[in-house]
C-alpha positions in Angstrom: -45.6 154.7 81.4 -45.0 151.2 82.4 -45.7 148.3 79.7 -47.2 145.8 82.9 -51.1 145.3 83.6 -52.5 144.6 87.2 -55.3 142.9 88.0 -56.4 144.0 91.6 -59.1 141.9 93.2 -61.0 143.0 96.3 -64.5 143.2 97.7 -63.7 146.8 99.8 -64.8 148.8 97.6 -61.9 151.6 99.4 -59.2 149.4 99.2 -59.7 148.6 96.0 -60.1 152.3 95.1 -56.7 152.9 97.3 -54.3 150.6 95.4 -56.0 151.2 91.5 -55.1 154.7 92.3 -51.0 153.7 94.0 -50.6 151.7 91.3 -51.6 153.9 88.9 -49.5 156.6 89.9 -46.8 154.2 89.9 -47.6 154.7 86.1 -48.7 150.6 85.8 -51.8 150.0 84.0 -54.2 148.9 86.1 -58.1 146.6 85.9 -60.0 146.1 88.7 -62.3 143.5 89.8 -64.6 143.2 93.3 -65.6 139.3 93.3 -64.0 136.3 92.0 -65.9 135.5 89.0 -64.9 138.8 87.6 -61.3 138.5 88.9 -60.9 135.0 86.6 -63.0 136.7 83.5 -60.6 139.9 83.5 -57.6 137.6 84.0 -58.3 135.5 81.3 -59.2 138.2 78.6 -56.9 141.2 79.5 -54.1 138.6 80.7 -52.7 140.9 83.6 -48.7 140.2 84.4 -49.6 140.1 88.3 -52.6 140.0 90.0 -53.0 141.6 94.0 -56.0 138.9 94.9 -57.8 139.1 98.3 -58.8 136.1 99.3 -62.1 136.5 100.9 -64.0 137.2 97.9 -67.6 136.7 97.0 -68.9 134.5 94.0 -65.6 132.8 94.4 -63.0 132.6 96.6 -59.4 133.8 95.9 -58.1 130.4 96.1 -60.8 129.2 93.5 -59.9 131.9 91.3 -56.2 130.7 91.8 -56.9 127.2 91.2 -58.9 128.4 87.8 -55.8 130.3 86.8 -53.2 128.0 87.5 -54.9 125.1 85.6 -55.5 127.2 82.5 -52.2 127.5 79.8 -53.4 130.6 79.1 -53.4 131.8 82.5 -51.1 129.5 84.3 -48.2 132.2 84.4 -49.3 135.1 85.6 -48.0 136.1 89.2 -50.0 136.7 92.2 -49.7 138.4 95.5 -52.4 137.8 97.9 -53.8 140.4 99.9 -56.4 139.0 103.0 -57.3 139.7 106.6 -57.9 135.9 106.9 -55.4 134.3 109.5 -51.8 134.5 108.4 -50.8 131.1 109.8 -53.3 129.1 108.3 -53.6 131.1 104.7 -50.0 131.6 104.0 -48.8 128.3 103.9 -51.4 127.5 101.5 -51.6 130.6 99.3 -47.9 130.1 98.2 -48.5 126.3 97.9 -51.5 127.4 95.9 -49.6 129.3 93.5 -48.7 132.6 95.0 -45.4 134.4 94.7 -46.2 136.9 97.9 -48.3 137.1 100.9 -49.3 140.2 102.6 -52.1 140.5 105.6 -54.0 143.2 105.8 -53.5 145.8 107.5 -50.3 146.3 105.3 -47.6 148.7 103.6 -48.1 150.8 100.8 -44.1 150.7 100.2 -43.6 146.8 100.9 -46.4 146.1 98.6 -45.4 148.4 96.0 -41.8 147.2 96.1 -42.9 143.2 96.0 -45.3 144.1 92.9 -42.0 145.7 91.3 -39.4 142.7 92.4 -41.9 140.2 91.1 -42.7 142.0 87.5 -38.5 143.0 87.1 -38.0 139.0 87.4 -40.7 138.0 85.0 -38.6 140.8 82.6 -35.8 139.1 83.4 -37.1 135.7 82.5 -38.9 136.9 79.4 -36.1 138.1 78.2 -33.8 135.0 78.9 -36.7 133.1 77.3 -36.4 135.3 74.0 -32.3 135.2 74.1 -32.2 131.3 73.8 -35.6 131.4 71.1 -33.3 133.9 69.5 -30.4 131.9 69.8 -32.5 128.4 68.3 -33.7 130.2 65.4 -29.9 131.1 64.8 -28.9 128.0 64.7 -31.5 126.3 62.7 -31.1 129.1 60.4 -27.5 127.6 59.3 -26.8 125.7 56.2 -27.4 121.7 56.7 -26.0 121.4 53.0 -22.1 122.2 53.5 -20.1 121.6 50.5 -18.0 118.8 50.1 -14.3 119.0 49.8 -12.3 116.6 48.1 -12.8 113.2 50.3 -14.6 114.8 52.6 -17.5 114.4 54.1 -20.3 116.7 56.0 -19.1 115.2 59.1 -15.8 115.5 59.3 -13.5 118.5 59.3 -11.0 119.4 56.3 
């Protein structure tokens, strides 16, 4: 089983039942929410590593619930793809300006949705563990004697 959690917003009630169930056979670990105030309250104590957020939600919008993410530390990371029937033209644009990694309008693909939630999660791995090589590489080096011993005439900062 996969070690990344999903966070799938949407009001229709199907859809939602739909892509828990793809996702979950895709062996991810998956939480569900069906308005917006629920969406921000799951993503801020289960911290998902994406969230698939329609954007017509009630209670709150999906680009209030992005807004309320991205302006939390806590929260501020985690990816989202946004799922909507709204128009395409206008909500694109501002979804990824938003903070949105991916756009998809609804109707859509199983398989392109599937394979963007994958792409998007194997370069968060990738950046994770970039970000753990250097914190592995700091520690290294703060690890090292400041104290080296002194030859004769020498001094710490020059070589022998």
């Amino acid at each position: 089983m996969r070690q990344e959690k999903l966070l799938i917003a949407d009001d229709n009630r199907d859809l939602l039942e739909g892509l828990c169930f793809l996702f979950r056979s895709e062996g991810y670990h998956v939480i569900s929410a069906m308005d917006g105030i629920s969406a921000l309250n799951l993503a801020q104590t289960q911290n998902p590593d994406l969230i698939i957020l329609d954007l017509s939600l009630p209670w709150m919008d999906g680009y209030k619930v992005i807004e309320g993410l991205k302006s939390r530390f806590a929260t501020s990371d985690i990816s989202i793809i946004v799922l909507t029937g709204r128009n395409a033209s206008i909500n694109q644009d501002r979804a990824i300006k938003a903070g949105a990694e991916a756009f998809f309008h609804k109707p859509f693909d199983n398989e392109e949705l599937a394979a963007a939630v994958e792409k998007i999660l194997e370069e968060r791995r990738l950046h994770k563990d970039a970000k753990k090589t250097g914190m592995e590489k700091n520690r290294m080096i703060s690890a090292r004697p400041t104290d080296l011993p002194e030859g004769r005439g020498a001094s710490p900062l020059t070589a022998p």
